[in-house]
N, C-alpha and C positions, 0 to 999 in steps of 0.2 A: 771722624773726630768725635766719637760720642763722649768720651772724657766732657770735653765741652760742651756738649748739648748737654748732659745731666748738669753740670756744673751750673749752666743756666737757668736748668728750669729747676734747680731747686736752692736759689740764692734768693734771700728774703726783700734784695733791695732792687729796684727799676733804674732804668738810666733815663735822663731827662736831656740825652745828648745824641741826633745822629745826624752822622755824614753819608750821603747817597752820588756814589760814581758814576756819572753817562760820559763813558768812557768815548761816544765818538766824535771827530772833529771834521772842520770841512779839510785840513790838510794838516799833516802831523809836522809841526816844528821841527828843524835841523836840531836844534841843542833840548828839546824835552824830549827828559828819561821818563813819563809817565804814560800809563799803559792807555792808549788808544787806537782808535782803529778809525777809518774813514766811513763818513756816511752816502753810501752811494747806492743803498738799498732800501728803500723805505719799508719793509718787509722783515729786515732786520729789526731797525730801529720798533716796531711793534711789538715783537716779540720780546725784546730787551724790555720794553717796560710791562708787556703781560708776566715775567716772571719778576722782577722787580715786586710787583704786589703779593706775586702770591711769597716772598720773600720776605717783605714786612710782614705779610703772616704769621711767618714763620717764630718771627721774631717777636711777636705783640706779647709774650709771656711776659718778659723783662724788656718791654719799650713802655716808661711812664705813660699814663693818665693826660700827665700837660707838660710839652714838653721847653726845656729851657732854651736850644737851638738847636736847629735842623738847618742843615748848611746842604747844597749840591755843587758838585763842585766834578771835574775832570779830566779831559776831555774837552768838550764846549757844551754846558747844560744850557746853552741861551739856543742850540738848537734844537731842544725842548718847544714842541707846541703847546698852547694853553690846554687844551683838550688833555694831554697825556698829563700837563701836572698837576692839574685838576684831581684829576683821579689818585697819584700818589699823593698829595697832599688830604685829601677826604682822609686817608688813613691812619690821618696825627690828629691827636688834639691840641692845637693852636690858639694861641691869645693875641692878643694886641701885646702881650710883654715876652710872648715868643721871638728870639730875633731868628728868621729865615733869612737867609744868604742864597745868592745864586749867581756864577762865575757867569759874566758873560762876554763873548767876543765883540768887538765895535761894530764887526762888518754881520754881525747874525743876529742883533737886535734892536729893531726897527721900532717907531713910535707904540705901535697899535700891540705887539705883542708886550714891552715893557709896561703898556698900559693896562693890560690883560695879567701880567705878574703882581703887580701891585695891587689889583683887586682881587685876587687870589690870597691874599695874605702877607705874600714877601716884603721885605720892609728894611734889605738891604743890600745893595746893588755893587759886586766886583767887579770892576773895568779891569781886561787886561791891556791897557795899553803899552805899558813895557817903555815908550818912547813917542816922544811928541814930533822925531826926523822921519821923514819917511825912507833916510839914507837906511837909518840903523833898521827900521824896522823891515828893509829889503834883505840887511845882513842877515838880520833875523827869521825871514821867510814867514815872516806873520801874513797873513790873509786880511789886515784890514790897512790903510791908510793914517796919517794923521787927521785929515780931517773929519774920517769916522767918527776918530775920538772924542771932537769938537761936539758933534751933533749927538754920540751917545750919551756924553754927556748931557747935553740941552734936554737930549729928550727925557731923560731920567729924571730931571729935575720938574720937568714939564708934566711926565706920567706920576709923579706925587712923591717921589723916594729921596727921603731927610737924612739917610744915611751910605753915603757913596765912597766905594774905596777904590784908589785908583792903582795901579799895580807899573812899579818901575825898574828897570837892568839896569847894571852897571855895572861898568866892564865890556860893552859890548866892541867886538873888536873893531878901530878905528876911531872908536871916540876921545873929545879934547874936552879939557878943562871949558872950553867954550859952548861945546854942546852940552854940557854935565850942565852947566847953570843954564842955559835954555830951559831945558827937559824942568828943573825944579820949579825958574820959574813962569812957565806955563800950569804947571799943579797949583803954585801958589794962586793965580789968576784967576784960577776954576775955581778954587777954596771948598775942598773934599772935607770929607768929615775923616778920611781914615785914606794912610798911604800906606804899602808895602814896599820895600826897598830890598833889593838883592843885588849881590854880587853874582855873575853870569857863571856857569858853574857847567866844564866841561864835562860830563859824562860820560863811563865807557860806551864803546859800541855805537852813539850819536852820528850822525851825519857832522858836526858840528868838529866832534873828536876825532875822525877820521881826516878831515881836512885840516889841522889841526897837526896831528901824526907825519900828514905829506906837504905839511911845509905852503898848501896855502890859506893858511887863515892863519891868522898873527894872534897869540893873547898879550893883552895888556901884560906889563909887571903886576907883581900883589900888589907894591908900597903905591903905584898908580890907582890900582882899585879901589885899596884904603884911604888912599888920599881926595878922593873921588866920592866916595862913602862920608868921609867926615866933613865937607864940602858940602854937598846935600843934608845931613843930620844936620849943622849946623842953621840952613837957611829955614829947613823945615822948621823947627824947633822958635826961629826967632818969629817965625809967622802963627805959634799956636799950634802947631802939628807937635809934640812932645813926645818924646819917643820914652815907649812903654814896654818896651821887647828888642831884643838887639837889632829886627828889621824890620818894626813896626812902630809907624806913627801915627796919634790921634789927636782930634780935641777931646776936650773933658768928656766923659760922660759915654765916648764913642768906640773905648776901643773893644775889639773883636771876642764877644764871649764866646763862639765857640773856638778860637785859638785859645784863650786863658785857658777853659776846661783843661786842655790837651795839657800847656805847659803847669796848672797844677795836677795834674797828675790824675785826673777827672776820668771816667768811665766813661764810652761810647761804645756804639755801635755804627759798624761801617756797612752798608748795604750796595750791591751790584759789585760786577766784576771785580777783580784786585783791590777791592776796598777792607782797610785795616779794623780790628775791633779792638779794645782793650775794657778789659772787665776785671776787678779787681786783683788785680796783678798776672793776670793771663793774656798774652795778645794773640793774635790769629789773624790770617789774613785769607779772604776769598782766590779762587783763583784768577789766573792770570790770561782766562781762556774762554771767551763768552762761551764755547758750546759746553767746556768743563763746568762752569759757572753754572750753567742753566741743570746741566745731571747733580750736580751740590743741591741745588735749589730743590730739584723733583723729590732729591733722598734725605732732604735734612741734615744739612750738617756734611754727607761723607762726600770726601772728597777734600773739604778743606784742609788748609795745610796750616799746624799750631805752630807757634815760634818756637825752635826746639831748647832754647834758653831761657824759661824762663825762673830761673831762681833768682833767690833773695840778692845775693851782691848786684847781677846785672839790673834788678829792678830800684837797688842803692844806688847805683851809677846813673842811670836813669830820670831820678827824683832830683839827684844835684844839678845832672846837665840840663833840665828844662828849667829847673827853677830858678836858674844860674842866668837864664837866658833874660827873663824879666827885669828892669832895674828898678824893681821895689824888692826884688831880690826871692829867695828861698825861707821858706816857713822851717825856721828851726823845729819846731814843737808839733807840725805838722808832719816832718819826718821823725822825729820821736816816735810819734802815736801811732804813724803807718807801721815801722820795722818794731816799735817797744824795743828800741836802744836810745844810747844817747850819741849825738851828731857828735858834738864837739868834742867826746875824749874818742869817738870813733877816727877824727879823721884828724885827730891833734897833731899830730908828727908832719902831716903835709901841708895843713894849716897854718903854723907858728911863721911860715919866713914867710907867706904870703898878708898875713895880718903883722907883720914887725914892718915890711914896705909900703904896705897901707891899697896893698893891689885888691886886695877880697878885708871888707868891712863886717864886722857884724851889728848890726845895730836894732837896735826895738827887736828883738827875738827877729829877724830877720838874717840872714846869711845874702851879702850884696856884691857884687863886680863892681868895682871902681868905673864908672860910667869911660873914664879914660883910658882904659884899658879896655875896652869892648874889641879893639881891632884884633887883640891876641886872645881874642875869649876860647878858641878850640886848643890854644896852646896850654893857658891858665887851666883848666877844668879836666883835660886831659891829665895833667901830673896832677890834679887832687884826686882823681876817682879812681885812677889805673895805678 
């Protein structure tokens, strides 16, 4: 991809955003489609992070001075030793107004190593709990317990970390409007600074979707998922959790700047295996292949694979559907100054009956989703951009 490599190293602006893939897990999820592999080689896992560095090497041209956030994320990065992220972190310049993010699983981080993060720098803690039943989280094939969650919580709070996001499904097969308010309010109980909410989402090729295909695994209805969904938004919300993205809730002050980066439209670099970049209006992705990964790494750049689409309209469609996703809505004038056109007589004809029912608002130079229409947002957004 030398396209890309020039394109890099002779762009006059740095990015102040990266996400870092430790693609391996103690056991890979039935329903996750994201690329990892099992850690059952320590031998591996070293060499993963010796090219890791020499990979922000690579990268330090156009990686800012100081940056705004650095997120790890995978896989399970809480199976990261302090030792190993020691050393990848030496190679950022970090502040106290950097927010670092680090996904981690309940059952792979224990007091002394989250204590060991938070003196490192990190200063923002992802819980994947997904669920507070240990029914669902058997559906699920998660590798930790509910009570994990209990204590990684505690400990988080204990090892010094102000900013904790706890991570929730829905949708999971067999669940009741009874356990849907459990699950919330036990989140309420813990009182997070930041939740994730998702609807469970079969994937081809899954363990999850093949079960699924032969008839033993049941999914919910949609209108149960959504019902489910706006069930939870709503309790969240009455407790201070305010939802600031269609599957994202905060208090004030907390929600996730590296997700904001992404849905405005914000520049990153994505570091290790299958991890995604977008640099002004180019995306690319590493590959899908530690040992491919690692010959990319050795040769700069070759090997990776660019998004073969990336022109002007799909990167128009792009800027609606993330911005779309927010409910402070889309920067009219933001899209102006990115494509130098104008939104509104661009997109006037699909627009008018969607502002005459009051479904898409525009307000303060903003382009908005009627907060009540969130459940049809793939329906809505799809007939505006396509």
């Amino acid at each position: 991809m030398k396209s890309v490599f020039l394109f890099l190293y002779y762009r006059p602006m740095k990015t102040e955003h990266v996400y870092i893939h430790f693609p391996f897990c103690i056991s890979k999820c039935p329903y996750c489609d994201f690329f990892s592999v099992p850690l059952n080689d320590e031998t591996i896992h070293n060499k993963y992070i010796e090219y890791l560095l020499k990979e922000i090497d690579n990268y330090d041209p156009v990686i800012s001075n100081e940056l705004k956030t650095l997120y790890f994320g995978g896989g399970t990065p809480s199976l990261l030793d302090p030792t190993s992220l020691k050393k990848i972190l030496a190679k950022f310049e970090i502040n106290a107004r950097t927010e670092v993010t680090i996904e981690v699983n309940p059952a792979s981080a224990d007091l002394g190593k989250l204590i060991s993060y938070r003196e490192l720098g990190i200063n923002r803690i992802s819980i994947g709990s997904q669920s507070f039943l240990n029914g669902d989280l058997k559906t699920l094939g998660r590798a930790h317990s509910a009570e994990d969650i209990y204590e990684c919580y505690e400990n988080s709070r204990k090892a010094g970390f102000e900013n904790i996001n706890l991570d929730l499904i829905i949708g999971i097969p067999g669940q009741t409007t009874a356990s849907v308010i459990y699950n919330v309010n036990e989140i309420i109980d813990l009182a997070p600074e930041h939740v994730s909410a998702y609807i469970l989402t079969f994937y081809d090729n899954t363990p999850f979707t093949k079960k699924l295909e032969k008839g033993t695994l049941t999914k919910l209805e949609d209108d149960t998922e959504i019902e489910f969904f706006e069930l939870i938004s709503g309790i969240l919300e009455e407790h201070g959790l305010n939802r600031y993205e269609i599957s994202n809730f905060s208090r004030s002050g907390k929600q996730s700047k590296h997700n904001m980066n992404t849905w405005d439209f914000g520049n990153y670099i994505g570091l290790g295996a299958s991890a995604h970049s977008f640099m002004d209006g180019r995306r690319w992705e590493n590959p899908e292949s530690i040992e491919n990964w690692y010959y990319s790494v050795i040769n700069r750049f070759t090997g990776y694979s660019e998004s073969a689409i990336t022109d002007e309209i799909t990167l128009k469609r792009e800027f609606v559907m993330l911005g779309l996703r927010k409910t402070e809505g889309m920067s009219i004038d933001s899209y102006n100054r990115y494509f130098k056109s104008d939104f509104l007589k661009e997109f006037e004809n699909k627009l008018d009956h969607y502002f005459s029912n009051k479904t898409v608002l525009a307000v303060d130079g903003k382009l908005k989703l009627n907060p009540e229409r969130f459940s049809i947002f793939n329906t809505i957004v799809s007939d505006i951009i396509f």
